[in-house]
N, C-alpha and C positions, 0 to 999 in steps of 0.2 A: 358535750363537755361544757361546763357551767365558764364566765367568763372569769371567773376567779381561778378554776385550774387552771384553766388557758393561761393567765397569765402567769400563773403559778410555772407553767412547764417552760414558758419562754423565757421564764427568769433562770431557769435548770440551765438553759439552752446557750443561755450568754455567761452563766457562771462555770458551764463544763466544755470549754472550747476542744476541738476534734484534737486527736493525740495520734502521736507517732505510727501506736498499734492499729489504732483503728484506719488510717491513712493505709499501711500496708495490708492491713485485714483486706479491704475495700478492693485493692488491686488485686490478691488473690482468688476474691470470690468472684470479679469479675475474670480472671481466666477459666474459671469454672464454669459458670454459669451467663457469662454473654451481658449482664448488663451492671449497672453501677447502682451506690447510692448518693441519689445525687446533694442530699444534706452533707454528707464526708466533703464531698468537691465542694459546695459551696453554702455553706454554715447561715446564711443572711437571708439565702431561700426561705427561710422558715419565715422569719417579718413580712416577705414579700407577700406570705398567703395567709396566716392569720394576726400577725403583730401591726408594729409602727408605719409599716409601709406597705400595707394593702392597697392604698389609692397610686401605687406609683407602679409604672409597667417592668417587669423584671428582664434587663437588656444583658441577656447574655455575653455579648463584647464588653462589657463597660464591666465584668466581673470579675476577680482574680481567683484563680485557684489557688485553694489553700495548702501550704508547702508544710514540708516535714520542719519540728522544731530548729534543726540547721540552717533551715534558707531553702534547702535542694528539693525538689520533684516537687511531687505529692498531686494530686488529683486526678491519678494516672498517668501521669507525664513518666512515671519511673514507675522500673519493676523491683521491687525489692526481696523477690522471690521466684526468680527466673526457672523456667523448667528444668531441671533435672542435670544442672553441670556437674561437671566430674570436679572436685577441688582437688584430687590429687595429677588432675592432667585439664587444668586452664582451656587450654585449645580445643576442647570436647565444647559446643554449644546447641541451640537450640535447630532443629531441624539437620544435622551433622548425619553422619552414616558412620557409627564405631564399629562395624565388622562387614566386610567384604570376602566373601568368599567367587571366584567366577570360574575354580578347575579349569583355567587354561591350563596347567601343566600335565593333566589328563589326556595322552599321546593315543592310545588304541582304541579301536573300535569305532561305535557310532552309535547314534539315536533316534536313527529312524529305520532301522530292520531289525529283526526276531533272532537273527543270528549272530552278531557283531558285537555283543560285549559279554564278553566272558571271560575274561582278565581282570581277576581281582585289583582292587583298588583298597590301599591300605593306610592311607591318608595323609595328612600332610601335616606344618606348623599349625592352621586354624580348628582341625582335627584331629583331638587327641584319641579318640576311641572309634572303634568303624568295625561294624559287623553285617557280613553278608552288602559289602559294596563291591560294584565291578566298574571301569572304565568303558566312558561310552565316548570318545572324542570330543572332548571339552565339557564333557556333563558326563554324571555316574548315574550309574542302574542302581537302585538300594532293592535287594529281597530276590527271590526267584519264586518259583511255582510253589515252593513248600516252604518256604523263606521270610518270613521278614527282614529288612535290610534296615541300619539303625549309624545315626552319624550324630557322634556329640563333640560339642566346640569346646574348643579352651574356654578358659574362665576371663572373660571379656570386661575389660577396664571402663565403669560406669560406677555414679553415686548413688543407684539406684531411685525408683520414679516408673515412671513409664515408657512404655518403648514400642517401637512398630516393629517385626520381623514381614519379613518379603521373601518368600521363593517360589525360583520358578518350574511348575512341575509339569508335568503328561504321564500319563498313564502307556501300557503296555500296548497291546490291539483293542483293549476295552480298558478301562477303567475300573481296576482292582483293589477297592476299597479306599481310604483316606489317608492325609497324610497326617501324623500324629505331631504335637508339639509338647516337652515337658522343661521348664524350668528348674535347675536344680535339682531334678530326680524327684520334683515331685508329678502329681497326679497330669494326666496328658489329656489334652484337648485335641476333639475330631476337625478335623478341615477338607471340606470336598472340591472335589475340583473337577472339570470335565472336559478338558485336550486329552488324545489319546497319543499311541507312538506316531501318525501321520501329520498332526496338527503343530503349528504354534506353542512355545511352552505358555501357558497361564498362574498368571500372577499371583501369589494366594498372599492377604495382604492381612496380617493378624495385629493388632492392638493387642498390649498387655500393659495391668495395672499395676502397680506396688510391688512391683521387679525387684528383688534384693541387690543391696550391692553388688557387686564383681559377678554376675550371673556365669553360667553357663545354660544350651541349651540341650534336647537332644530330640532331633527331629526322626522319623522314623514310618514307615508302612501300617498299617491298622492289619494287612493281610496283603503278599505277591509284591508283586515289581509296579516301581514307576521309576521314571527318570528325574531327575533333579539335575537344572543347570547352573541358575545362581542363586547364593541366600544372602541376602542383605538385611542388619541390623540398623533401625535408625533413633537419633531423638524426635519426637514430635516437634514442629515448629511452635506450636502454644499448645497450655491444656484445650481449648476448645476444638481443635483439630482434631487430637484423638478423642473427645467426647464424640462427635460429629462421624467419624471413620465407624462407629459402633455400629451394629446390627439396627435398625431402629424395629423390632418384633417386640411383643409380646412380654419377650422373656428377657430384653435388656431390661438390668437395674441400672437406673441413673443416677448418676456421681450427683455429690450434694457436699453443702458446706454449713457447719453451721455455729454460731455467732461467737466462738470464739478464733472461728477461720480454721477447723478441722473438717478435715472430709471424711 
C-alpha cells in the first residue's frame, strides 16, 4: 500500500468511528467463532501500527473500550444477543434445562431382566403420543422383538436457536439398532449407543441447530427394544459449547458468520 492510501484509509478510519451494529456484530461472531476483532474494541490500535503513533508502545491497561453510542457495554463487556431465550417466558436462560422427563411415576416392572416389563405404558403430561412403550420401574421399554416403540413430547416452550437433548438409554441383551431423533415430524437422525440390559444407562448427548420455536420432539427405535430412563432438554451455555459438543469428523460442517453477523 502506497503511503498516500495508507493515509487515505486512516483518514476512513477516524471519519467512520465503530457503531452500534458493528459493536453487537463483533460480540456475536465471537460466540461463534471464539475470537474478536480487536479494531471494534479498540478503534486507536490502527495509529499504533501504521499512523501517528507507531513509535509509542500500545499499553493495553491505559485503553478504554469502546462503548455502544448510550455510554453502556461494548467491547464485549455486553451480550446484546444472548442465546436462545425464550421472550414469551423471561426465566428460560442460557445453559437452563426446558424439559425434564425421569418416569418416576413408572411403578412395574424393571430394567434389568427379559421378563419384567410388559405393561404397557401409555404416557403422561410430558408425552402426548407413545406407541409400543411398556413400564420398566422408573424407565420404559420402547419396541419389542417385531416392534418399534416411539415417544413424542408435548410441544416444549422455547424461542427457538439451538438446543442439546440428553437421554439416557441401554439396549435389550445386545444392542438392537439405534435410537432415532425427529424434530417436528421432520426427517430423524441415527444415534448409537452401546450399554446393554446388564449395564449402566449411557448418555446420548445430541446438539441441534435452528430448532423452530415451540419444538416438539419424537424419539424412537431404528428396530426392537431398548430401554430409556431419562430425557432431558437443555439451552446451550454459549454458542461455542455447542459448536465444540459437535462431532469433530470429516463430515461436520462448521458454523460460520459472515460480515453482516448471519450464520
Amino acid at each position: 500500500m502506497t503511503p498516500a492510501m495508507m493515509a487515505l484509509m486512516l483518514e476512513w478510519h477516524k471519519k467512520d468511528p465503530v457503531s452500534d451494529w458493528e459493536i453487537t456484530r463483533n460480540n456475536r461472531v465471537e460466540k461463534v467463532q471464539g475470537n474478536r476483532n480487536p479494531f471494534i474494541d479498540y478503534p486507536d490500535l490502527a495509529f499504533y501500527i501504521w499512523g501517528e503513533k507507531t513509535n509509542e508502545a500500545f499499553d493495553l491497561d491505559s485503553q478504554t473500550l469502546y462503548t455502544f453510542s448510550d455510554g453502556t457495554g461494548g467491547g464485549g463487556s455486553v451480550d446484546p444477543d444472548p442465546v436462545d431465550p425464550d421472550p414469551e417466558d423471561p426465566s428460560i436462560q442460557e445453559g437452563d434445562t426446558i424439559f425434564f422427563e425421569p418416569f418416576t411415576d413408572v411403578a412395574d416392572g424393571n430394567d434389568y431382566d427379559t421378563g419384567s416389563s410388559g405393561s404397557l405404558w401409555n404416557g403422561n403430561s410430558n408425552f402426548t403420543s407413545v406407541s409400543t412403550a411398556y413400564q420398566a420401574g422408573g424407565a420404559v421399554r420402547l419396541g419389542t422383538s417385531k416392534k418399534v416403540g416411539t415417544l413424542t413430547t408435548r410441544a416444549i416452550s422455547f424461542a427457538g436457536g439451538k438446543l442439546i437433548v440428553e437421554i439416557d438409554v441401554k439396549g435389550w441383551t445386545s444392542v438392537e439398532g439405534t435410537i432415532q431423533l425427529c424434530v417436528d415430524g421432520g426427517p430423524a437422525t441415527s444415534h448409537e449407543y452401546k450399554a446393554t440390559i446388564t449395564d449402566a444407562y449411557e448418555t446420548l448427548r445430541i446438539d441441534l441447530k435452528d430448532v423452530p420455536k415451540n419444538p416438539y420432539f419424537t424419539i424412537s427405535t431404528s428396530e426392537k427394544r431398548c430401554f430409556i430412563d431419562e430425557i432431558r432438554v437443555l439451552v446451550p451455555k454459549n454458542d461455542a459449547e455447542a459448536i465444540e459438543l459437535l462431532p469433530q469428523d470429516s463430515s461436520t460442517v462448521s458454523d460460520y458468520v459472515d460480515l453482516s453477523g448471519r450464520r
